[in-house]
N, C-alpha and C positions, 0 to 999 in steps of 0.2 A: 172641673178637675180639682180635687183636694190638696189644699196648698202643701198640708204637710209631706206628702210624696213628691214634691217640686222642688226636684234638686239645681233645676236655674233661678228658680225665686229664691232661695234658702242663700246663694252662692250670693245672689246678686245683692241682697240685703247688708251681707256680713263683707260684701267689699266696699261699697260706697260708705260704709262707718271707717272715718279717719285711722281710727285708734286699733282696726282690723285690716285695716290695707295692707301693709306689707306683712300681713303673716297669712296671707288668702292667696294662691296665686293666679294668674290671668287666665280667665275663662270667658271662652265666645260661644253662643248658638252656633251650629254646623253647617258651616254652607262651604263652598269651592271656596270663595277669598280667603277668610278666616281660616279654614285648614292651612295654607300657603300662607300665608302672614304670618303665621302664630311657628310656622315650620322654620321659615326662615329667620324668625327672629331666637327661637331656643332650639332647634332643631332636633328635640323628642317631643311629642307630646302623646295625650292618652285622652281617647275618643269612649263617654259614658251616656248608655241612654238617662233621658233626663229623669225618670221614673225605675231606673232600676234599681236592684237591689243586690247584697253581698257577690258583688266583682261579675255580679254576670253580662255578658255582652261587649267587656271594658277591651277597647285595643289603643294598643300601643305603637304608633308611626314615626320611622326615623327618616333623616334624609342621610345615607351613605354617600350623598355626593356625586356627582357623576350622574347624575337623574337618574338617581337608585335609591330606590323606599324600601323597607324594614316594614313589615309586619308584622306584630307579636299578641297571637289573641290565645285562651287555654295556653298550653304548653307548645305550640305549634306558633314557627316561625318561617316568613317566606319573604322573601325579595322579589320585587317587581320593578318593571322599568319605564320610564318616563313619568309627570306628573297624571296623564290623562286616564292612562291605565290603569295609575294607582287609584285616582279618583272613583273610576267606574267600578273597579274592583270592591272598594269601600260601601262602595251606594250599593250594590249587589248585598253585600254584605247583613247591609242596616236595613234594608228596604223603607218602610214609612216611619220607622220608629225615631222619634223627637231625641236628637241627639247633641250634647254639647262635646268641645273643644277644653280640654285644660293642659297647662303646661305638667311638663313632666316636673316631677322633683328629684333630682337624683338623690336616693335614699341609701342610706349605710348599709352593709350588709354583716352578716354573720356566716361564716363561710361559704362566701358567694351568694347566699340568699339572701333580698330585699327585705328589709319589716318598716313596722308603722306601728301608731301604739293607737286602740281602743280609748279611749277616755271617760267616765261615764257623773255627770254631773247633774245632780238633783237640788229639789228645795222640798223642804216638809211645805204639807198644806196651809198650816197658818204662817210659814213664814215667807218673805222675797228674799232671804238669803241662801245664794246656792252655796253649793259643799261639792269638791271632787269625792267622789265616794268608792270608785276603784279606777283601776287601770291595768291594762296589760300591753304586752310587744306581740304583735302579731307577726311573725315568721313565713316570707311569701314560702312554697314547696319549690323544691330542684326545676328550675324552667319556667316558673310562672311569674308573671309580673303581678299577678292579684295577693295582698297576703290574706284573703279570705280563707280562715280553717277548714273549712269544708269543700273548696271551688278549687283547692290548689293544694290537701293535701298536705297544708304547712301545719305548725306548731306555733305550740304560746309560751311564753317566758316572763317572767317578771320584767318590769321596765329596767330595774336595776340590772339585774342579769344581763339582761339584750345589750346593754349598752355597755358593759364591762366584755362582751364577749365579742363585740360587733369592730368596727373599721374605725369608728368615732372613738376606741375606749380610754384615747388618751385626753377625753373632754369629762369635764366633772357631772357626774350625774345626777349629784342634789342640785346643781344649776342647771341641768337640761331638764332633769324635774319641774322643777320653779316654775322656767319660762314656759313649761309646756300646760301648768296647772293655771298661771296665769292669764294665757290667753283662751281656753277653755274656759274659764270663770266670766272673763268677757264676752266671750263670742254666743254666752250663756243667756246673759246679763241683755247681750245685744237682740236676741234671739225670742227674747219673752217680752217685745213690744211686738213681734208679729204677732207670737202663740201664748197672751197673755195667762191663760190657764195653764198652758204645760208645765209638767214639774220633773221631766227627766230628757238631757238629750245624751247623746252616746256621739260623739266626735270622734274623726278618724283623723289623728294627726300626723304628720311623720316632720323629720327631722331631716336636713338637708345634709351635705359631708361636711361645714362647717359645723354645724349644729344649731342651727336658725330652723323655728320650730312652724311648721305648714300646715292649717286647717285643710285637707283635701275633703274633708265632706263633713255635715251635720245631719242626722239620724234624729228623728221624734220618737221613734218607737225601737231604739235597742234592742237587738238580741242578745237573750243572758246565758247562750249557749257557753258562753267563752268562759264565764266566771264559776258554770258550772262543772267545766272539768278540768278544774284544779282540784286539790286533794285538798287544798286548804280553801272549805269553803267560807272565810272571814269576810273577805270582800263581798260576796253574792247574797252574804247575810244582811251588813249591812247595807246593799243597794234593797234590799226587800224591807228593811226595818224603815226608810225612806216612802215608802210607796203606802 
């Protein structure tokens, strides 16, 4: 199995590094315990095959309390009752495909809808110094919990923008910039003793309602769909001038 599509080796790497732990959140391999632990201890979380790609397959499980689970996969949401049902319901769902556990992040929204920012962090060939080299706000669509552009329908915004227009906008956005380029440079940095050769990752990060900034995935092979449909193609220039 190709490492770089190994989104629980990738997870797993970038959490046991000290300096990465609390901006990584808690993820388990998928099994019955783990679903239930992980429930009971943040009571959302979001169910990703380990190999998938832009928000496909991703659900989201809540506990309503009352041994009532929340469902939320596409834009379709359903309630079901007890844990066992929910369980079975789940495995139906996934069949054999390799799947992990990660906690939710409750993310800001912009009139009601969730976003996350793209990150996209390179190095030139002769050097080992990385460079954030663009960024955008990924905009989940009305009902989705994915903010994948395409899978939901949503929209892109500048990071400035997103966060002037969003729930957070009474937080400074050159400082949520900052913390969010700084740990992206680490997680970078942390990322090129597994894939010594690679020289571009594309980070999906998002920001909690404090504004505490959350690696939810790292990408070897970015899509430059996002950079290419802006009107201002600066950024997508330079992540090309990189490569």
């Amino acid at each position: 199995m190709s490492a770089t599509k190994d989104k629980w080796l990738k997870y797993w790497f970038l959490k046991k590094y000290k300096r990465l732990d609390p901006y990584v959140p808690e993820t388990r391999m998928m099994s019955r315990s783990a679903l239930w632990n992980l429930i009971s201890k943040y009571q959302h979380v979001i169910l990703k095959p380990v190999r998938g790609s832009r928000g496909r397959g991703v659900i989201q499980v809540s506990s309503l309390g009352g041994h009532t689970y929340a469902l939320h996969f596409e834009n379709i949401k359903i309630k079901l009752q007890g844990k066992e049902n929910t369980y079975k319901y789940i495995q139906r769902r996934i069949g054999n495909t390799r799947y992990m556990i990660q906690r939710r992040i409750a993310r800001p929204t912009i009139a009601g809808c969730p976003f996350d920012m793209r990150v996209i962090i390179q190095r030139k060939g002769y050097s080992s110094k990385w460079k954030v080299t663009a960024k955008i706000a990924k905009v989940a669509g009305r009902g989705y919990i994915v903010s994948n552009n395409e899978r939901s329908k949503g929209r892109l915004l500048p990071v400035k923008t997103a966060i002037q227009k969003s729930t957070i906008k009474y937080l400074s956005s050159r400082r949520l910039q900052w913390k969010m380029d700084r740990i992206s440079l680490r997680a970078s940095r942390r990322l090129s003793v597994l894939f010594p050769r690679h020289r571009i990752y594309g980070l999906d990060v998002g920001f909690d309602l404090k504004g505490h900034p959350w690696i939810i995935e790292a990408n070897l092979f970015p899509s430059m769909s996002h950079f290419l449909k802006l009107k201002d193609r600066a950024m997508y220039r330079r992540i090309m001038a990189y490569k």
